[in-house]
C-alpha positions in Angstrom: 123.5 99.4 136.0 126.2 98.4 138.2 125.0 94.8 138.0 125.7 94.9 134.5 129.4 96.3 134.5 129.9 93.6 136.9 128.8 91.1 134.7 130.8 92.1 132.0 133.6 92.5 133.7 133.7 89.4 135.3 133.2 87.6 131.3 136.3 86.4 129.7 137.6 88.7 126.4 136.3 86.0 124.1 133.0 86.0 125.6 132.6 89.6 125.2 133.5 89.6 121.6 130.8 87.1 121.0 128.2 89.3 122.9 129.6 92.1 120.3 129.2 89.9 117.5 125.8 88.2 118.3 123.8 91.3 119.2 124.2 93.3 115.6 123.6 89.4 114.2 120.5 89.2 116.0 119.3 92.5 114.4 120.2 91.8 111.0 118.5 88.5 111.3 115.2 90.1 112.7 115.1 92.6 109.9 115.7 90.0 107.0 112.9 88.4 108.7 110.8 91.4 108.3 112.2 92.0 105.0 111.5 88.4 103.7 107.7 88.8 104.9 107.1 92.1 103.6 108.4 90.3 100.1 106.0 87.2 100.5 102.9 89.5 101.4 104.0 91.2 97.9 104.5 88.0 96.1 101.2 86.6 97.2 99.3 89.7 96.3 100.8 89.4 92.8 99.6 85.9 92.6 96.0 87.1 93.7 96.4 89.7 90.9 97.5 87.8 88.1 94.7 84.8 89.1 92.3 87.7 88.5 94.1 88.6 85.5 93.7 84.9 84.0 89.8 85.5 85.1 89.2 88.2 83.1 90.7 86.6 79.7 88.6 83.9 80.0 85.8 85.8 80.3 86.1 88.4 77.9 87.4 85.7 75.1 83.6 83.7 76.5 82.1 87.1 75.9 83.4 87.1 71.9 82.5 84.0 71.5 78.7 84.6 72.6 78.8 87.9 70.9 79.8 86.1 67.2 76.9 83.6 68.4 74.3 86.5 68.7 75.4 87.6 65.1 75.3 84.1 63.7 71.5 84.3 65.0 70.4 87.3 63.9 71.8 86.7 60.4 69.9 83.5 60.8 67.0 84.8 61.5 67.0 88.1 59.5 67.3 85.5 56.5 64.3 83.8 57.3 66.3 80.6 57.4 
């Protein structure tokens, strides 16, 4: 510890001011860097969901269409045609 108040005292005032500044800086840069991943890992889960989302119209709107299909047999066929 006593290495450390020698240190400091032996830095200039402007050099102490910019240890002041840069440490509170550093932390608010690591935690908008947390922040901004936390956001990405959101946005790419979103994506994932809204792929799957895309998935399931196609399918359903295939699934009509075979579904009109069937009856378009079967009123074929129950007609004898």
């Amino acid at each position: 510890m006593n290495i450390l108040r020698q240190w400091l005292s032996s830095l200039a005032l402007r050099n102490k001011l910019l240890l002041l500044l840069f440490l509170p800086m550093l932390m608010l840069m690591t935690l908008s860097v947390n922040l901004l991943h936390e956001e990405y890992d959101d946005y790419q889960k979103l994506e994932g969901i809204a792929l799957g989302n895309d998935f399931f119209v196609l399918t359903g709107s295939l699934l009509n269409s075979l579904q009109k299909e069937r009856g378009l047999s079967a009123g074929f066929l129950a007609s004898l045609g």
